[in-house]
Structure formats: C-alpha cells, structure tokens
DRENDO-1510 file (C-alpha; in Angstrom, 1 decimal, always signed):
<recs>
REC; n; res; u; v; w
REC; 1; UNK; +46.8; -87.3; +23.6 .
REC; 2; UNK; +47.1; -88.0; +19.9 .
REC; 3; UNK; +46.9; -90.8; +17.3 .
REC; 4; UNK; +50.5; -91.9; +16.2 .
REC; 5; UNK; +50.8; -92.2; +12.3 .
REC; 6; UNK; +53.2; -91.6; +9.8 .
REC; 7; UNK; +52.4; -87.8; +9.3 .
REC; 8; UNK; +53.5; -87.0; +12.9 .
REC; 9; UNK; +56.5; -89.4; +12.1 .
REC; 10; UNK; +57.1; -87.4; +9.2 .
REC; 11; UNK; +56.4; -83.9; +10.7 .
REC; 12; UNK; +57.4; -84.8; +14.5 .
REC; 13; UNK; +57.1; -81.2; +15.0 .
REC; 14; UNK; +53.2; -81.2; +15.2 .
REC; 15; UNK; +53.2; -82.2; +19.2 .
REC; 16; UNK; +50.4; -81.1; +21.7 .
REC; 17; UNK; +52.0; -78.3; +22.4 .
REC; 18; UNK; +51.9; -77.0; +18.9 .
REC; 19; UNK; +48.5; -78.0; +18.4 .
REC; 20; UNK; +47.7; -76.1; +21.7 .
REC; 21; UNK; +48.9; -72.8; +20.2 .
REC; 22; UNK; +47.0; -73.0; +17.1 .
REC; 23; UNK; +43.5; -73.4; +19.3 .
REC; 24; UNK; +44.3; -70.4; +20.9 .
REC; 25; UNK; +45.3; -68.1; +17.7 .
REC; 26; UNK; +42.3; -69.6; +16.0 .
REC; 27; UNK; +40.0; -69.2; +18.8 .
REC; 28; UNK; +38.7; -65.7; +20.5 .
REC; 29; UNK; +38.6; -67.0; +23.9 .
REC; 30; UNK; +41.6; -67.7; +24.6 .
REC; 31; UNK; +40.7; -70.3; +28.1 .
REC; 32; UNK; +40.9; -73.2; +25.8 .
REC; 33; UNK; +42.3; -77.0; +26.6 .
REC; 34; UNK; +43.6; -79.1; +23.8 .
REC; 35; UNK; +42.0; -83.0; +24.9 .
REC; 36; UNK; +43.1; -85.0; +21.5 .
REC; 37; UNK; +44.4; -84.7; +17.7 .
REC; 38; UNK; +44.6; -86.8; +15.0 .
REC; 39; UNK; +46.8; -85.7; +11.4 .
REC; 40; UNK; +46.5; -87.3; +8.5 .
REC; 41; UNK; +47.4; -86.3; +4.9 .
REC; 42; UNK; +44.5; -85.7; +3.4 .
REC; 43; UNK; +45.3; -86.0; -0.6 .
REC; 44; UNK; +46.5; -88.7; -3.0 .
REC; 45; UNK; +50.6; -88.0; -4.4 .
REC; 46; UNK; +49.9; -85.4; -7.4 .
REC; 47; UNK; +46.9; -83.9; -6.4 .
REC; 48; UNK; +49.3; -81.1; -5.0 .
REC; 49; UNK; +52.5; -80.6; -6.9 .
REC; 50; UNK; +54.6; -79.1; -4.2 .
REC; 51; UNK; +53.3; -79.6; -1.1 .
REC; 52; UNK; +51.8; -81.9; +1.7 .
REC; 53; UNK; +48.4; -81.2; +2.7 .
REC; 54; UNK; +47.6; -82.4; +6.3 .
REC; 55; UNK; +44.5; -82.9; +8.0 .
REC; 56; UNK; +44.5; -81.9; +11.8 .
REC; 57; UNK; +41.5; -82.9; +13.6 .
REC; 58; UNK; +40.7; -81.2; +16.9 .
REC; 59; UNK; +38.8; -82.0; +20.0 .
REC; 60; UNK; +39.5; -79.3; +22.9 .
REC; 61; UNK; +37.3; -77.7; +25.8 .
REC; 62; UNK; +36.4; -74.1; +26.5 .
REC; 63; UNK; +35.6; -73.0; +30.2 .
REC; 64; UNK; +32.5; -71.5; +28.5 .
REC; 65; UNK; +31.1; -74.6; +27.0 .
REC; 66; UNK; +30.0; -77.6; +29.3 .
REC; 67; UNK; +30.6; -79.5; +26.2 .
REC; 68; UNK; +34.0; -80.4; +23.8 .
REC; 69; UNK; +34.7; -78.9; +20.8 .
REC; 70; UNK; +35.6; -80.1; +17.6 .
REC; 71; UNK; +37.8; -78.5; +14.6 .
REC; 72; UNK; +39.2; -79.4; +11.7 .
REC; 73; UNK; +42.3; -77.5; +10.1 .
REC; 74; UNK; +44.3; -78.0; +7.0 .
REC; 75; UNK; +48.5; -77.8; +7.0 .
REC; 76; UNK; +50.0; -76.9; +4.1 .
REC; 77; UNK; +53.4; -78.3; +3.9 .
REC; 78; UNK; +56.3; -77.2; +1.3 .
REC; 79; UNK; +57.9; -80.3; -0.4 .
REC; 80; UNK; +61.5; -79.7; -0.7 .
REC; 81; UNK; +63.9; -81.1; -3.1 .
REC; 82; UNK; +67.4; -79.9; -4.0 .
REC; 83; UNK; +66.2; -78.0; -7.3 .
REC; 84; UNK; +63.1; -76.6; -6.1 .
REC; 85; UNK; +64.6; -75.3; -2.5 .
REC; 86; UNK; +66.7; -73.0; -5.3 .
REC; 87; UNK; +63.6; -71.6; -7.1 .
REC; 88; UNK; +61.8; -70.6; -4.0 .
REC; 89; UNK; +64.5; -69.6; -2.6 .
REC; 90; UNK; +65.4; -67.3; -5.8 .
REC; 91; UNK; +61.1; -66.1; -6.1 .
REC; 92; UNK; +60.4; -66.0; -2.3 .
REC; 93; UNK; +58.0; -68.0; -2.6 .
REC; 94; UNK; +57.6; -69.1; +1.1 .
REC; 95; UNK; +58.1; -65.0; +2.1 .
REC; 96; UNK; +55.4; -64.1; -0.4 .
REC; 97; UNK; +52.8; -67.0; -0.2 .
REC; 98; UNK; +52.9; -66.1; +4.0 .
REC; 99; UNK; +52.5; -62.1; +3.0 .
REC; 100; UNK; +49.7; -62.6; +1.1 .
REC; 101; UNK; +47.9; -64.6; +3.5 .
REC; 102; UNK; +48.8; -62.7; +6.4 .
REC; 103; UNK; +48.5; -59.4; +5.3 .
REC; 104; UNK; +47.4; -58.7; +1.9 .
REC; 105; UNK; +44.5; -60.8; +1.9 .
REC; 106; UNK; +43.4; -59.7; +5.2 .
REC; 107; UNK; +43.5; -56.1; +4.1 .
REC; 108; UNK; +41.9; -56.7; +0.7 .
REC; 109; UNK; +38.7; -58.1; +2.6 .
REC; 110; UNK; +38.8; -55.5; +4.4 .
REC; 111; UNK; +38.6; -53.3; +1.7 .
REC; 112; UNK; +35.7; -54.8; +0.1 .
REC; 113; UNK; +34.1; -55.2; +3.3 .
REC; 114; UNK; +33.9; -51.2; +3.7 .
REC; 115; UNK; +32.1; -50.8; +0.9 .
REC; 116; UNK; +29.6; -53.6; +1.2 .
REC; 117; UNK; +30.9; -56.0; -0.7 .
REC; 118; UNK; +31.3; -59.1; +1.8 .
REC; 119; UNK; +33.3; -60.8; +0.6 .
REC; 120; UNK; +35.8; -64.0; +1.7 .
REC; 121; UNK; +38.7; -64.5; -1.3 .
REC; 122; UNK; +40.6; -67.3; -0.1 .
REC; 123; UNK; +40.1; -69.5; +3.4 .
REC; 124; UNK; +41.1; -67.9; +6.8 .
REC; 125; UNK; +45.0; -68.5; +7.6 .
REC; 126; UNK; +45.7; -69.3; +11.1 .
REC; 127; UNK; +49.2; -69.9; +11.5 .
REC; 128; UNK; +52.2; -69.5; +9.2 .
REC; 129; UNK; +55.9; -70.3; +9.7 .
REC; 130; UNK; +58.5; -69.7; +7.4 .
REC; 131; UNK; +61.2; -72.0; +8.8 .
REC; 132; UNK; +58.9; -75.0; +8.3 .
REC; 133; UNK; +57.7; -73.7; +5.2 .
REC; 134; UNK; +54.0; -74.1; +6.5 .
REC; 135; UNK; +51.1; -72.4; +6.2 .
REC; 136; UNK; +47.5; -73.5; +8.7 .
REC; 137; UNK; +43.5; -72.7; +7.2 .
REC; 138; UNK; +40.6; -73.3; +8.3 .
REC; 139; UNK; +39.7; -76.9; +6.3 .
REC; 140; UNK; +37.2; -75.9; +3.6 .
REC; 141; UNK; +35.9; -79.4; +3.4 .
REC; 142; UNK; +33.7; -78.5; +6.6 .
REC; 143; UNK; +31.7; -76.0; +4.7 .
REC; 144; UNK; +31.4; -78.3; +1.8 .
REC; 145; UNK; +34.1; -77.1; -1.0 .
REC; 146; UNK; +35.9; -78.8; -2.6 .
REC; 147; UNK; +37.4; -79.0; -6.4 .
REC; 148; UNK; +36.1; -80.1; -9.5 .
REC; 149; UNK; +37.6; -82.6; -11.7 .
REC; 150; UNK; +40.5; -80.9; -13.0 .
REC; 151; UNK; +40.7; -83.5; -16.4 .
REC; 152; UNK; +36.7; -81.8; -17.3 .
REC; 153; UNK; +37.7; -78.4; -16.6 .
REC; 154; UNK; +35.7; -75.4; -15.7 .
REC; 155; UNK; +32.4; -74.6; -17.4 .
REC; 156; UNK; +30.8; -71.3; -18.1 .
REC; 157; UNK; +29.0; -71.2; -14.9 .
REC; 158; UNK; +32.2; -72.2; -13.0 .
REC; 159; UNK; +34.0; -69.8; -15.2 .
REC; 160; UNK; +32.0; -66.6; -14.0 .
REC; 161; UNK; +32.2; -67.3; -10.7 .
REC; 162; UNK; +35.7; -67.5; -10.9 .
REC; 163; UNK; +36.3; -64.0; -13.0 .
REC; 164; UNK; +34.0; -62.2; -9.9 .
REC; 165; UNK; +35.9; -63.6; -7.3 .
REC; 166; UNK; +39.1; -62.3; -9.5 .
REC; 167; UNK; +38.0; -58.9; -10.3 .
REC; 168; UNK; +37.1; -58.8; -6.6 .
REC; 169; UNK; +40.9; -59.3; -5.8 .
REC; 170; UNK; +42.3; -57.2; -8.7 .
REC; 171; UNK; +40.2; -54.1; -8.1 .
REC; 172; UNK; +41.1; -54.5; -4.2 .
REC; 173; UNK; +45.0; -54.8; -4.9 .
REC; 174; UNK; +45.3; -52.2; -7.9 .
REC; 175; UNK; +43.7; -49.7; -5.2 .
REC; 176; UNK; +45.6; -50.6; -2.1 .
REC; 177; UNK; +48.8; -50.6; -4.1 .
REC; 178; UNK; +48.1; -47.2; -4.6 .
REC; 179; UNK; +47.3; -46.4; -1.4 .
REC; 180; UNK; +49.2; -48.9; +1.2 .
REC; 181; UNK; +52.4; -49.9; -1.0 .
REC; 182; UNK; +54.4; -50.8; +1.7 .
REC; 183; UNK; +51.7; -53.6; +1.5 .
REC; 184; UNK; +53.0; -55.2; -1.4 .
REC; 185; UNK; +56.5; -54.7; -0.4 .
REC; 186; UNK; +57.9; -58.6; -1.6 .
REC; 187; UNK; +56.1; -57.7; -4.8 .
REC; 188; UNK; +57.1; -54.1; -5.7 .
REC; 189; UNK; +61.0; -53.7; -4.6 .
REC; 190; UNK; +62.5; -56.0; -7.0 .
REC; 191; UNK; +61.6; -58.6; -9.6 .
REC; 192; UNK; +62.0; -62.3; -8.2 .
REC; 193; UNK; +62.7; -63.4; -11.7 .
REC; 194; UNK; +65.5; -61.0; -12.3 .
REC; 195; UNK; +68.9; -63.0; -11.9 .
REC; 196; UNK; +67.2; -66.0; -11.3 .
REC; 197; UNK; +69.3; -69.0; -13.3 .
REC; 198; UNK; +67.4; -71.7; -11.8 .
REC; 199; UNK; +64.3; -70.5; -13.2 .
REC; 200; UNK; +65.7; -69.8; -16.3 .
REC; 201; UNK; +66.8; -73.2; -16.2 .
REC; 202; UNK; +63.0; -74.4; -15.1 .
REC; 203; UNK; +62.0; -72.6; -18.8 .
REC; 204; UNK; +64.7; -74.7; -20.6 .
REC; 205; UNK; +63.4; -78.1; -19.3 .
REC; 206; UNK; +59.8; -77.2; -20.2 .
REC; 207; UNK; +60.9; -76.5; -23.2 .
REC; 208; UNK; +63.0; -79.3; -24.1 .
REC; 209; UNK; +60.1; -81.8; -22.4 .
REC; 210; UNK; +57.6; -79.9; -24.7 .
REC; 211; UNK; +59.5; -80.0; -28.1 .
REC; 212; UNK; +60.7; -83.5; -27.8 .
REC; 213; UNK; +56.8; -84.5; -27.4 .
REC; 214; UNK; +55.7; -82.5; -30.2 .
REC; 215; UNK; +58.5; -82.9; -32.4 .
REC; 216; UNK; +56.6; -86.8; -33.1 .
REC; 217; UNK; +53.4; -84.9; -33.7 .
REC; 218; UNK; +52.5; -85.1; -37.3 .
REC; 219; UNK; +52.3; -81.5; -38.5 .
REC; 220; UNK; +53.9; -80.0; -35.5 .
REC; 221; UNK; +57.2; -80.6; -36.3 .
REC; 222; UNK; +58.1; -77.1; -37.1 .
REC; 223; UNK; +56.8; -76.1; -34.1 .
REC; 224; UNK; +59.0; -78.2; -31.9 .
REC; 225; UNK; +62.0; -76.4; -34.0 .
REC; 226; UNK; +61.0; -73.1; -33.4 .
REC; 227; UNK; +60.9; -74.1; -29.4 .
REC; 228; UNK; +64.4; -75.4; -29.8 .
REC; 229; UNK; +66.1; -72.7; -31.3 .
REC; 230; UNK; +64.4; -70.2; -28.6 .
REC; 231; UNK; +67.4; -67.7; -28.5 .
REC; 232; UNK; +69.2; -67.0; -24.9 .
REC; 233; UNK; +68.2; -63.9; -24.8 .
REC; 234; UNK; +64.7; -64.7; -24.5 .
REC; 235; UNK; +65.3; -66.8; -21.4 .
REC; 236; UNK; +67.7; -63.6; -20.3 .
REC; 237; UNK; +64.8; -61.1; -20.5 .
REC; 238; UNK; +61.9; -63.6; -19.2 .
REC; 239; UNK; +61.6; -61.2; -16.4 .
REC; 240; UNK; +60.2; -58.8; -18.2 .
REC; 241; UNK; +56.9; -60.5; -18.9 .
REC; 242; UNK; +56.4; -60.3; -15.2 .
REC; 243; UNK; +57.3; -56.8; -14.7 .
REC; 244; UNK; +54.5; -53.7; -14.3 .
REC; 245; UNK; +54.2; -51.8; -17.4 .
REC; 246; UNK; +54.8; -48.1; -17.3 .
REC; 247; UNK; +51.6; -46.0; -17.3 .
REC; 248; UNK; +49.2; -49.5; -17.2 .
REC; 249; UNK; +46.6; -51.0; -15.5 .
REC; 250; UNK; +49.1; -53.1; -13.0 .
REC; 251; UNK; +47.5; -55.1; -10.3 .
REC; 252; UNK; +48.7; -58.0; -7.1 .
REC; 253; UNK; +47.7; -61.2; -9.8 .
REC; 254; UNK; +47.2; -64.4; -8.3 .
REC; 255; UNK; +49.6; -65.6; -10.0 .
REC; 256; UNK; +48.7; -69.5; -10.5 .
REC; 257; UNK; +45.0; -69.2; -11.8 .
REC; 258; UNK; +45.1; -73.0; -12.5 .
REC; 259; UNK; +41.9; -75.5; -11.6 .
REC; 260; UNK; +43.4; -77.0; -8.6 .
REC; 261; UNK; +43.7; -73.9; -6.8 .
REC; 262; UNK; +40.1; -73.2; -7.2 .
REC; 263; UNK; +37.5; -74.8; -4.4 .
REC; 264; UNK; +34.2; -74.0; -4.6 .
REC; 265; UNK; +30.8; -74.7; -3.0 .
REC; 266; UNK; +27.6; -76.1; -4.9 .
REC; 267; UNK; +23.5; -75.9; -4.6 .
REC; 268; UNK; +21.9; -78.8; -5.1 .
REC; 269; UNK; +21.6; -78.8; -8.6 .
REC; 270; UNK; +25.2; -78.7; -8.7 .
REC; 271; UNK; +25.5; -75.1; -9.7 .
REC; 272; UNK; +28.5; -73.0; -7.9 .
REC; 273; UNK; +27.4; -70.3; -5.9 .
REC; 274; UNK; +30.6; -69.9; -3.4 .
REC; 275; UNK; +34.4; -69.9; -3.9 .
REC; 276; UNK; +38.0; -69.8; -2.6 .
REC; 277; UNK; +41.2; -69.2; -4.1 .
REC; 278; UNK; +44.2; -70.7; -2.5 .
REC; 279; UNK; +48.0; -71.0; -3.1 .
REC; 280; UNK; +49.6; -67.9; -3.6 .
REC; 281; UNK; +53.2; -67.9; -3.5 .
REC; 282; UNK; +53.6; -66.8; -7.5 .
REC; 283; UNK; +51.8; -63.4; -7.4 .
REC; 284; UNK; +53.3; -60.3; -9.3 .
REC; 285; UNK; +52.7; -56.6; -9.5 .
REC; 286; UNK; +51.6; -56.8; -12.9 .
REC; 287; UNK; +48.6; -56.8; -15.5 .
REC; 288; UNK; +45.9; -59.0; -15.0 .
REC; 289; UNK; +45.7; -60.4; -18.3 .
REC; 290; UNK; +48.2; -63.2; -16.8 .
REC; 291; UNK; +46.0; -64.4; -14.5 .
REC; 292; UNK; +43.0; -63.8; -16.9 .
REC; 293; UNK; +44.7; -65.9; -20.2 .
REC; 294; UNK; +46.0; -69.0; -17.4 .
REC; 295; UNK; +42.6; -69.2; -16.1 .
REC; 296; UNK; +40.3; -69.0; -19.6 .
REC; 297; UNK; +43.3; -71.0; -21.6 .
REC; 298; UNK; +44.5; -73.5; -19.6 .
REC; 299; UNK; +41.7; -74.5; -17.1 .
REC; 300; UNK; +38.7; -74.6; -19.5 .
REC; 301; UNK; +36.3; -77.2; -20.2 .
REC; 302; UNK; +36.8; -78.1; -23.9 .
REC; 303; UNK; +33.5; -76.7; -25.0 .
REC; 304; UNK; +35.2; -73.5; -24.2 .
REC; 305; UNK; +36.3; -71.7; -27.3 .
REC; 306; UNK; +37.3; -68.5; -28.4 .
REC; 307; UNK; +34.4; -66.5; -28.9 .
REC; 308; UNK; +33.3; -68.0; -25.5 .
REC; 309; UNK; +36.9; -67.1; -24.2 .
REC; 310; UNK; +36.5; -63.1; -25.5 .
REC; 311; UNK; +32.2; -62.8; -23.6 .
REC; 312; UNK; +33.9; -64.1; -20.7 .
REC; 313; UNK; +36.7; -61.9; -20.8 .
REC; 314; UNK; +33.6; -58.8; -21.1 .
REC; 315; UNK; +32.0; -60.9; -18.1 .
REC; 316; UNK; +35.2; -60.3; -15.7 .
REC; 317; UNK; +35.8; -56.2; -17.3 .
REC; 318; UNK; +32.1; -55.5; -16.1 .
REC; 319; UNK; +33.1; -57.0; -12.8 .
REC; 320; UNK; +36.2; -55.3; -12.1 .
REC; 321; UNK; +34.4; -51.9; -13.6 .
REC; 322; UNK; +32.0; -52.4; -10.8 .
REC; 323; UNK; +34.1; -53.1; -8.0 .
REC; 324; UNK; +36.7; -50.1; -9.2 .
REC; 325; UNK; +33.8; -47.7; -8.5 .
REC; 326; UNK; +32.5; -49.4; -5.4 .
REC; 327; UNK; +36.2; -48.7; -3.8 .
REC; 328; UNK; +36.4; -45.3; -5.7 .
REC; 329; UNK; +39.5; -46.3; -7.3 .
REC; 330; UNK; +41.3; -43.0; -8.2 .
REC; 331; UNK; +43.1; -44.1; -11.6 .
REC; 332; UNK; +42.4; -44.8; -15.0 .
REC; 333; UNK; +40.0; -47.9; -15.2 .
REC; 334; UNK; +40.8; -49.9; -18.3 .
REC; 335; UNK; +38.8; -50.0; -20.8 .
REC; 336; UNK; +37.4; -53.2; -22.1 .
REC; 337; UNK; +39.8; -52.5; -25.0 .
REC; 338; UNK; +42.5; -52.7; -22.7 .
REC; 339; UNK; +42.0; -55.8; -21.2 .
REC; 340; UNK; +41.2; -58.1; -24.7 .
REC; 341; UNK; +44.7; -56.4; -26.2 .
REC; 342; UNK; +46.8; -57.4; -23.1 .
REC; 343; UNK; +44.9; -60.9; -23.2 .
REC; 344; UNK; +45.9; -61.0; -26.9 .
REC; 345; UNK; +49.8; -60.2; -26.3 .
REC; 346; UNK; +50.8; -62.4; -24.0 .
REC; 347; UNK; +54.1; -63.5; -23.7 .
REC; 348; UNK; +56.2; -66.7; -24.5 .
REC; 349; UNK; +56.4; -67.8; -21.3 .
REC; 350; UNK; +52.5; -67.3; -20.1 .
REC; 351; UNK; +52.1; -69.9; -23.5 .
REC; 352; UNK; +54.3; -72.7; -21.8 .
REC; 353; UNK; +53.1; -72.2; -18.3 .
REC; 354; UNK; +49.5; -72.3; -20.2 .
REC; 355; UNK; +50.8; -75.6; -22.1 .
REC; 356; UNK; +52.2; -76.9; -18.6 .
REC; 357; UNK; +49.1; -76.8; -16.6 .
REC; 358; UNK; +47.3; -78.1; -19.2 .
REC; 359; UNK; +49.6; -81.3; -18.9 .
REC; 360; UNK; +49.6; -81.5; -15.4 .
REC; 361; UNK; +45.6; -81.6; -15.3 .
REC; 362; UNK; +45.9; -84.9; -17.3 .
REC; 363; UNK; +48.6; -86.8; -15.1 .
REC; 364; UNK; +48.2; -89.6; -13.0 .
REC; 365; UNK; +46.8; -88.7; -9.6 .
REC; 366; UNK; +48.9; -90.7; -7.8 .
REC; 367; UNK; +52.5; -89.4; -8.6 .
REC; 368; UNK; +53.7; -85.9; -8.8 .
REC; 369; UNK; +53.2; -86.2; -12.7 .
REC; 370; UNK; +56.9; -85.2; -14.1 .
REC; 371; UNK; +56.5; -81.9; -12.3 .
REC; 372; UNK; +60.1; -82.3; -10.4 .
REC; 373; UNK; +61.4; -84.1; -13.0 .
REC; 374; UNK; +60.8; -80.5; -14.9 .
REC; 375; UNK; +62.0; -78.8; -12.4 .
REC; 376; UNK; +65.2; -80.8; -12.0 .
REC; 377; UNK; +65.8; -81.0; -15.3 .
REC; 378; UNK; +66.0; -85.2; -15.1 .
REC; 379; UNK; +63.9; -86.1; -18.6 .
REC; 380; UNK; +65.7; -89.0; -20.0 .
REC; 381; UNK; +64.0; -91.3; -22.0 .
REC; 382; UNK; +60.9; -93.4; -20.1 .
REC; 383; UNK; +60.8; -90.5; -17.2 .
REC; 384; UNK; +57.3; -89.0; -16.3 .
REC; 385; UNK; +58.7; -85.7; -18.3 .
REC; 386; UNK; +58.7; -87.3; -21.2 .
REC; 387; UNK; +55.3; -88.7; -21.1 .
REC; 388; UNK; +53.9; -85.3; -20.1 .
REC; 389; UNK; +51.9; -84.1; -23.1 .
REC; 390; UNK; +51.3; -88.2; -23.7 .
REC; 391; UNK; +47.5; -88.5; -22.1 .
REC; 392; UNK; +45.0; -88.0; -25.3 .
REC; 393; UNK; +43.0; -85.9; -23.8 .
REC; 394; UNK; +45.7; -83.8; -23.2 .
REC; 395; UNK; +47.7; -84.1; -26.5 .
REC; 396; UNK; +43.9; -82.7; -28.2 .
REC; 397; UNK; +44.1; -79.8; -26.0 .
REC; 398; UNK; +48.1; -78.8; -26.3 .
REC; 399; UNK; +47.1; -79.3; -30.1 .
REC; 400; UNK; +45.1; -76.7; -30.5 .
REC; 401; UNK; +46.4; -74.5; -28.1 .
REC; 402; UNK; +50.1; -74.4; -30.0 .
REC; 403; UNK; +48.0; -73.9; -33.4 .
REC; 404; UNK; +46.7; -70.5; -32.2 .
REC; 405; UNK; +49.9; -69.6; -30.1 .
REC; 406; UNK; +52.2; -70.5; -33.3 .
REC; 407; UNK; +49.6; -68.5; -35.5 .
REC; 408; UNK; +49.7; -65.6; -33.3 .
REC; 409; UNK; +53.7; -65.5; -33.1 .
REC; 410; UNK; +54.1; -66.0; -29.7 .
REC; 411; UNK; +57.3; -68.8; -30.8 .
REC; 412; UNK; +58.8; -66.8; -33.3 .
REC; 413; UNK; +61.8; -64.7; -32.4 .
</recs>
C-alpha cells in the first residue's frame, strides 16, 4: 500500500486512509480507489524556515478510467518548537494561513474571475487541518514552477511579474473588505500583535543579533548604538505599524513578500510568464506599502537600485489602478503619490524584517540558518545568530541598506 520511510515515521498520521480522503476532496468524481503512495520531504533543512514540505505521490483508479491515475500533492507541515508554538499561537498564524487559503483566496479569484481577469494567485489548497498544523496543494513542480535562486534575487522582469500578481491581490482584497468583511474576520477584529510579549521579544533578539554584527563594522558603529538603545516603548507600540490607518488606502497584504515564497514558471528563454504566491500566515489589514518595500528592498537582485526601485513602484500603481476599475472599486484609489509616500515612511520594524530576510537569503541551505535561534532568543557566541549578517554577499547588501535606513531616520527615536 505505501513505501515506508522516515516521513511516515515522522508524520505516522499520513495512513491510506488519509490519503484516501484527500483523492476524493481533490477529485470531482468522487468513485475513486487509492492503489499506492509514497511521501517524501521534498526540500533541503533551510530552504523553508518553519515548516516541513512533503511530497505525496499518488497512484489511484477511477471507475471512469480503464487506466490508473497519477497525482502529486505537496504537505505543508508547521515546525514546532517551544518559542515559536508561542508566536503563532499569539498571531494565529495557523487560523489565518488556513483562512486565507480556504476562503479568502478562493473568493479573491473569484472576484477577478468576474470581470475577466483569469487569474490563479497562489496554488489550489486541498485539505487544511489546524490540529496538525497542515496545509495540502496541488504540487507546482508538475506544471514546472519552481524558485529562483534566492542569493541572485529578483530581476526587473521577475520584479514586474511579481507587482501584477500583487496588485491583482490588493485591488481584490481592498474591494472585498469593503464588501464581504466578515471575510477578513482573523484580520479585522483585533490586532495579533497587540499584547503579544513573545513577539516583542522576537524584535529584541533581531535586534541584539543585528547590532552585535554591525557593531564590528567599520563605520557602522553608531548605528549598532542607536539599535541598542531602541527605547521600550517602541517595542510596546510595534503594533501600530501593522494597524490600518484611518481614512487610507488599507488592503489584505501578503504579508511575507520574501523570494522564497515566490514560484514561478519560465519560456524557454528563461523569461517568467506565470506565478504563485504561497505562505500566508502573516497577512494584515493594512497598507500595501509593507508588502511593496519587503518585496522591492529585501528580495532584489543587486542591480536593483533606487531609481529602479521608485519605476517599479509606478509599474505595480498602474497595475493596481487597472484592476481597481476592472472590479469597480467604490473608494478612493490612491494616487501614485500615495503609494511612493507610504513606501518612503516605513516603519522600524519593516527595516529589520527587510534586514532579516536579506540574511536569511544568504544562509546555508542545509540548516535552518539562525532563524530559531532568533526566535528563541539563544545567540551566544559561535551560534548561527551570530553569524547571520556574516556571508559577504550579504554584509554588502545589509550595508547599504542601513546607510539609507539610518539616513532616512528610521533608527532614531
């Protein structure tokens, strides 16, 4: 019935039986036989921060067909350690990562569909289950996406693509929240990061691992003070960064705009022409210039500057301008204006998340890269924390990236 190997060791839940239901929700006819699966994990230790990616592979039989069928599904499965369980149990992560799959997604497409925009955001969820903090797609790999190298970043043709597929999911959320808000209801009732001391506590250790990197860096040493001497109230009222402003241009944002999440599809020249997002379990009701200043700062390829940073910016306004009007949004559109100021005043914390991903694009692939170690707050001396702004590549980009934050008073309080 199945190949024994260490992922159904590890996950001894994923028996015939379970397999068995997922054909049937995944299939329309429903007069369908399981005959064999295999799982296997299907990426290296730090390729995916907090999770377990399993590959199931499927060969059933349909009273319709005279001959088996074969599919391939992905599992996405939560890693859990002490620290972490607390932050997702503080942000609902699980509870919102399963909403937007299962509802908001689905209704977003919809959306766009109606107006004749077809249009696929992020790969179809079969299955979710909150108790084994799991979530089943259809596996992408079959219809040839996959990521690019996250150390090279994203190009300008890899860029665009990405801003469409956003605006796409901006201008569809901003008009359903006005619309359906019972929708968004783990997003609008209360602010996950309200009352949250283990996140706070998250902000501290990326602090600390920043400004003990940086403090060594010649000329950045004034820097590294600032981030030390980051008052407590700033930590007390980092919630507010990720609150809706009153009388603004608020959307769903992704939430974790960051290059792993991104798979896309390629011609054969190698140029993109298809997408997906995935992983959203950090999504807020607010403005889109997080998601917008995540993406263009911490995912670009290094050719990517700021002049390039502002057209592409005006690339992703026309975009969601356009789909506004397609679904006859009934609100203020923002103008262009809008959207460069809210990309120029960010917040504190969008700088270290930005600084953050930019770290964890140059780790080694084959441990989790001092993300826990962040999390749990364990950086003493020799950990993978410690090392995390260490990879050259990485230390040129964090360079220049706290020169225009520090300039722009993002660390001064």
């Amino acid at each position: 019935m199945n190949s024994h190997n260490n992922m159904l060791e590890l996950f001894p839940w994923i028996t015939a039986e379970f397999v068995q239901s997922l054909i049937e929700k995944s299939e329309p006819n429903k007069n369908v036989v399981l005959k064999l699966f295999n799982a296997k994990k299907c990426f290296n230790d730090g390729e995916n921060f907090s999770s377990v990616m399993v590959g199931l592979e499927v060969v059933y039989e349909n009273e319709n067909e005279s001959e088996d069928k074969q599919r391939d599904f992905l599992l996405k499965i939560a890693i859990q350690t002490e620290d972490y369980a607390k932050i997702c149990e503080e942000c609902l992560i699980y509870e919102r990562e399963i909403e937007a799959y299962t509802k908001v997604l689905p209704a977003v497409e919809k959306s766009l569909n109606s107006v004749g925009v077809s249009s696929q955001i992020a790969p179809r969820c079969f299955m979710a289950d909150i108790d084994r903090r799991m979530l089943v797609f259809e596996d992408l790999r079959n219809q040839q996406f996959k990521s690019v190298d996250r150390t090279y970043g994203l190009d300008t043709d890899h860029m665009k693509l990405t801003l469409e597929n956003l605006a796409k999911w901006h201008a569809g959320t901003v008009t359903l929240l006005l619309t359906d808000i019972e929708l968004f209801e783990w997003y609008t009732k209360r602010n996950v990061y309200k009352n949250a001391p283990n996140v706070q506590q998250f902000w501290k250790n990326l602090v600390k691992s920043l400004s003990n990197s940086i403090k060594n860096w010649t000329g950045y040493e004034k820097i590294a003070v600032k981030l030390q001497n980051i008052p407590q109230k700033a930590y007390d009222e980092a919630y507010k960064a990720f609150a809706p402003r009153a009388d603004a241009f608020n959307v769903l944002t992704h939430g974790d705009m960051f290059v792993n999440n991104l798979l896309y599809r390629h011609d054969e020249h190698g140029k993109p022409i298809d997408i997906r997002f995935v992983d959203f379990p950090l999504g807020k009701h607010a403005s889109p210039s997080i998601d917008l200043v995540t993406l263009l700062y911490s995912s670009s390829h290094s050719s990517i500057r700021q002049r390039d940073r502002e057209h592409l910016i005006q690339y992703y306004h026309s975009e969601l301008v356009k789909y506004l009007k397609l679904l006859k949004f009934p609100g203020k559109i923002p103008t262009l204006l809008d959207i460069q100021s809210d990309c120029y005043r960010i917040d504190l914390f969008t700088t270290l998340i930005i600084l953050f991903i930019v770290a964890l694009r140059f780790v080694d692939k084959f441990h989790d890269g001092g993300f826990f170690d962040v999390v749990n707050g364990d950086q003493k001396d020799g950990n993978t924390s410690d090392k995390l702004f260490s990879h050259p590549e990485c230390t040129e980009q964090v360079k220049y990236l706290l020169d225009m934050f520090d300039r722009r008073g993002y660390f001064d309080f």
